[in-house]
Residue frames as qw, qx, qy, qz and C-alpha x, y, z in Angstrom:
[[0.364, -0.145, 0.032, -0.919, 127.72, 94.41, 118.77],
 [0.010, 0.419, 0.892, -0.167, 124.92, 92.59, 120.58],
 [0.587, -0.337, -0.247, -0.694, 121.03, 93.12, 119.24],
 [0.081, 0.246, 0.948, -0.184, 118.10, 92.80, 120.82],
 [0.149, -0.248, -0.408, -0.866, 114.71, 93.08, 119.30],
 [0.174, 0.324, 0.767, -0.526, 111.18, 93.34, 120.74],
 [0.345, 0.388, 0.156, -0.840, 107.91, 94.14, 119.61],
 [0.435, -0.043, -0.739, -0.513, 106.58, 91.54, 117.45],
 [0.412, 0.255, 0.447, -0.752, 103.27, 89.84, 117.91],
 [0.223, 0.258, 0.872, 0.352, 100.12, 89.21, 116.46],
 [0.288, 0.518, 0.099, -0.799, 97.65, 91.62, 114.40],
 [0.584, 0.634, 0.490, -0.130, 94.95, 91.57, 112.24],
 [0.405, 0.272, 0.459, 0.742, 95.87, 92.51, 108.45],
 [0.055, -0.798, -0.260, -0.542, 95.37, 96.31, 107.90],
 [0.486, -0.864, -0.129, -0.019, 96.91, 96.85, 111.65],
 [0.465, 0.742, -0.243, 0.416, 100.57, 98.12, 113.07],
 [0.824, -0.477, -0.040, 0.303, 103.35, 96.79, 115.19],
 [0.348, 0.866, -0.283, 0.220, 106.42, 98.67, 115.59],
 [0.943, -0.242, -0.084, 0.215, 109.52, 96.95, 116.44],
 [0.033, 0.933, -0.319, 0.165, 112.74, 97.73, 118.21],
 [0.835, 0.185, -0.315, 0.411, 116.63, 97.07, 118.05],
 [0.262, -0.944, 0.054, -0.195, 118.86, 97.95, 120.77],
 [0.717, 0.500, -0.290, 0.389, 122.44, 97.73, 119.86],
 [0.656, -0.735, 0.171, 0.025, 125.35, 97.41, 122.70],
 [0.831, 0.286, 0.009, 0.476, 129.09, 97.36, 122.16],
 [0.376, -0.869, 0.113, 0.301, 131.82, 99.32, 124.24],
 [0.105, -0.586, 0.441, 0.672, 133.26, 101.83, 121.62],
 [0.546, 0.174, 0.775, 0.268, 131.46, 100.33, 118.48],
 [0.210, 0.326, -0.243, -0.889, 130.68, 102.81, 115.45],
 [0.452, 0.338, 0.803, -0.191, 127.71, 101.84, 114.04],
 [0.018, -0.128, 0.537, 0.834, 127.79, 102.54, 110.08],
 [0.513, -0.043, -0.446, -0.732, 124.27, 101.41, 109.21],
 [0.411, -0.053, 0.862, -0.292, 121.50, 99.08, 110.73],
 [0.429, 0.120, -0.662, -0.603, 118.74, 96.87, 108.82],
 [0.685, -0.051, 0.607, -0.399, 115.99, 94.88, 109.36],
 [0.286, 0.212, -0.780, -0.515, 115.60, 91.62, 107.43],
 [0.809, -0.124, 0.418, -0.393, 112.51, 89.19, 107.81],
 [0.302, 0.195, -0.868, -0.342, 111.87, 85.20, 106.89],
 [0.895, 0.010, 0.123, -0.428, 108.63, 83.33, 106.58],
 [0.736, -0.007, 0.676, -0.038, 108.63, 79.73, 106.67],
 [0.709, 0.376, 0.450, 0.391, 110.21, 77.99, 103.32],
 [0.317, 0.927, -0.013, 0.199, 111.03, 81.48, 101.89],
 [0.405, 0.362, -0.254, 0.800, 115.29, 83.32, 101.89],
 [0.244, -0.623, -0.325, 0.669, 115.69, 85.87, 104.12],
 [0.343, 0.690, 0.253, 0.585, 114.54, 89.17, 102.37],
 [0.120, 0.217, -0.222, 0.943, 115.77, 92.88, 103.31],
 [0.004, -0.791, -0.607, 0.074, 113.25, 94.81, 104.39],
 [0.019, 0.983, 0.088, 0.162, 114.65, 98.47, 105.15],
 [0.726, -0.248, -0.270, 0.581, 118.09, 99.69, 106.29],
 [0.209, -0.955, 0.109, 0.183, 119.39, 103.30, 108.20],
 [0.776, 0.232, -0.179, 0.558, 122.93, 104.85, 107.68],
 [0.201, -0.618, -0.196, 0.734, 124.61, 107.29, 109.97],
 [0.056, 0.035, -0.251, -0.966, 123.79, 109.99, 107.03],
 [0.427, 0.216, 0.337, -0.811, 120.16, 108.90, 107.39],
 [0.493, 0.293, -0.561, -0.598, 119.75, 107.63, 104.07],
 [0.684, -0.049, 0.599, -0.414, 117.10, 104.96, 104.18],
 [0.142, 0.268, -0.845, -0.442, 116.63, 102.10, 101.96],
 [0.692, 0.115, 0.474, -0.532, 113.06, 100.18, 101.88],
 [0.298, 0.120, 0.900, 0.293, 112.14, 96.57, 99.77],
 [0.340, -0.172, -0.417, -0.825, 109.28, 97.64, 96.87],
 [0.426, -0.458, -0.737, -0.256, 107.06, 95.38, 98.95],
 [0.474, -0.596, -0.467, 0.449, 106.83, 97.16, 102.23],
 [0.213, 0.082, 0.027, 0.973, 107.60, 100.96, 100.70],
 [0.453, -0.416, -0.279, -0.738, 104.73, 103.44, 101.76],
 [0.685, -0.534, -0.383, -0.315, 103.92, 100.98, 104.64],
 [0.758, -0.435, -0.105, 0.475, 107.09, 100.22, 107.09],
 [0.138, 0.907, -0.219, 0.331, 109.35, 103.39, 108.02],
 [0.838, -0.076, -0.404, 0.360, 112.56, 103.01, 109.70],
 [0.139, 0.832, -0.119, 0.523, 114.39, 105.04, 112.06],
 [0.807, -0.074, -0.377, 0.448, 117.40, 105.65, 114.48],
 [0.438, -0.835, -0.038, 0.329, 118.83, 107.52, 117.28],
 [0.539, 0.805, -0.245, -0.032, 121.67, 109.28, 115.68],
 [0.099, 0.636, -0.751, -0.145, 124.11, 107.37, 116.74],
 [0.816, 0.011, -0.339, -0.469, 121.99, 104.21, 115.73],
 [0.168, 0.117, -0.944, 0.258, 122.24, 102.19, 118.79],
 [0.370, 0.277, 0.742, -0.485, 118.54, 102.34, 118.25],
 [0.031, 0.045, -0.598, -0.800, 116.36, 101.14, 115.85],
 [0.617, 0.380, 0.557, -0.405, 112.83, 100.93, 115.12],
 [0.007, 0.029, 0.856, 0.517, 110.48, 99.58, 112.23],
 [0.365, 0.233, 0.094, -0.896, 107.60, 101.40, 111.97],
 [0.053, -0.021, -0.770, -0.635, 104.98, 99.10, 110.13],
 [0.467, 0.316, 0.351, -0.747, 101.47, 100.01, 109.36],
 [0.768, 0.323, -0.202, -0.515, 98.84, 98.44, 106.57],
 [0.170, -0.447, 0.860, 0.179, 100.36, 95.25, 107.62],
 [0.786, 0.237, -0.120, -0.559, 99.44, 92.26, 105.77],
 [0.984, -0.117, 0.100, -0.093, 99.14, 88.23, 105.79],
 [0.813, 0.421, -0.110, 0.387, 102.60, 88.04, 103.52],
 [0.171, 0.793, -0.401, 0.425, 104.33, 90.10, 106.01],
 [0.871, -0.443, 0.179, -0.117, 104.16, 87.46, 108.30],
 [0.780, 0.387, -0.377, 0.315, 107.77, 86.12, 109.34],
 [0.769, -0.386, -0.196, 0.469, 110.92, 86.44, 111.33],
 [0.245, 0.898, -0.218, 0.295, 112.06, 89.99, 111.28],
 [0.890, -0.173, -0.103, 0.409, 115.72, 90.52, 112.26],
 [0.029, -0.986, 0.118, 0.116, 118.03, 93.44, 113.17],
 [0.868, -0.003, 0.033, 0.496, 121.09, 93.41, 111.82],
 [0.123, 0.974, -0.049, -0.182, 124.13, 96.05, 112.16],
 [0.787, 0.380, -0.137, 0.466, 127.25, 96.83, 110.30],
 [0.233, -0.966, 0.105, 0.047, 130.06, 98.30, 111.95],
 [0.143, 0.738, -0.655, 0.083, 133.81, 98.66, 112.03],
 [0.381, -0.377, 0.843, -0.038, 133.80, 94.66, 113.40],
 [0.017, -0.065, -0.885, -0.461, 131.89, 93.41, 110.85],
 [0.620, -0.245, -0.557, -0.495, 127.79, 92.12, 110.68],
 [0.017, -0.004, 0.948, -0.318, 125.76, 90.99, 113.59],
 [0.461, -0.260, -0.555, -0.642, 122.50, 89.71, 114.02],
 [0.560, -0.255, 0.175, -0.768, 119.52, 90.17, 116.52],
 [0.246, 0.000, 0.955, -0.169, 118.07, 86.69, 117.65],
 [0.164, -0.229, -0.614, -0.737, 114.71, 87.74, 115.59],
 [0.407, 0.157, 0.475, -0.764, 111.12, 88.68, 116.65],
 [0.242, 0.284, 0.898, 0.231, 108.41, 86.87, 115.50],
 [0.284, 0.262, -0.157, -0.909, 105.79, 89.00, 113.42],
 [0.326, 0.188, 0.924, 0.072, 102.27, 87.35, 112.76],
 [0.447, 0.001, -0.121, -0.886, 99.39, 88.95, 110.22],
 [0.460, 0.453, 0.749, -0.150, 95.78, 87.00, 110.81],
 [0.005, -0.110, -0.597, -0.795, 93.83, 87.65, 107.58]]
């Protein structure tokens, strides 16, 4: 499966960027997708992930503010995120699982001014 993401950027803290994955892969089931970010010196952390039953999944830091969501056969994701803030600043990344394994987006950059 080949990602690609878009929609990162820079915004003021308290504003809202909404980023998209667009998944490609002749005949690929797509079981679930995810976004994951990394700031500078820091792991990668989850952030949210989709599953073809819908069922969403969200880190405690970013519940209430970032929504995910997918076409239904999730060869499209977004990442809703609103009330953003300085610490959400990072690489976000799309990543899906499917029947060939794990792949990963090239990442979007995501800045918050303060």
């Amino acid at each position: 499966v080949h990602l690609v993401e878009s929609g990162g950027g820079l915004v003021q803290a308290g504003g809202s960027l909404r980023l998209s994955c667009a998944a490609s892969g002749i005949g690929v089931r797509i079981l679930a997708m995810a976004w994951y970010r990394q700031a500078p010196g820091k792991e990668r952390e989850q952030v949210a992930t989709i599953r073809r039953d819908r069922i969403t999944t969200y880190a405690d830091s970013v519940k209430g503010r970032f929504t995910i969501s997918g076409d239904d056969s999730l060869n499209t994701v977004d990442l809703q995120m609103s009330d953003l803030k300085p610490e959400d600043t990072a690489v976000y990344y799309c990543t899906s699982a499917a029947g060939g394994g794990v792949s990963w987006g090239q990442g979007t950059q995501v800045t918050v001014s303060s």
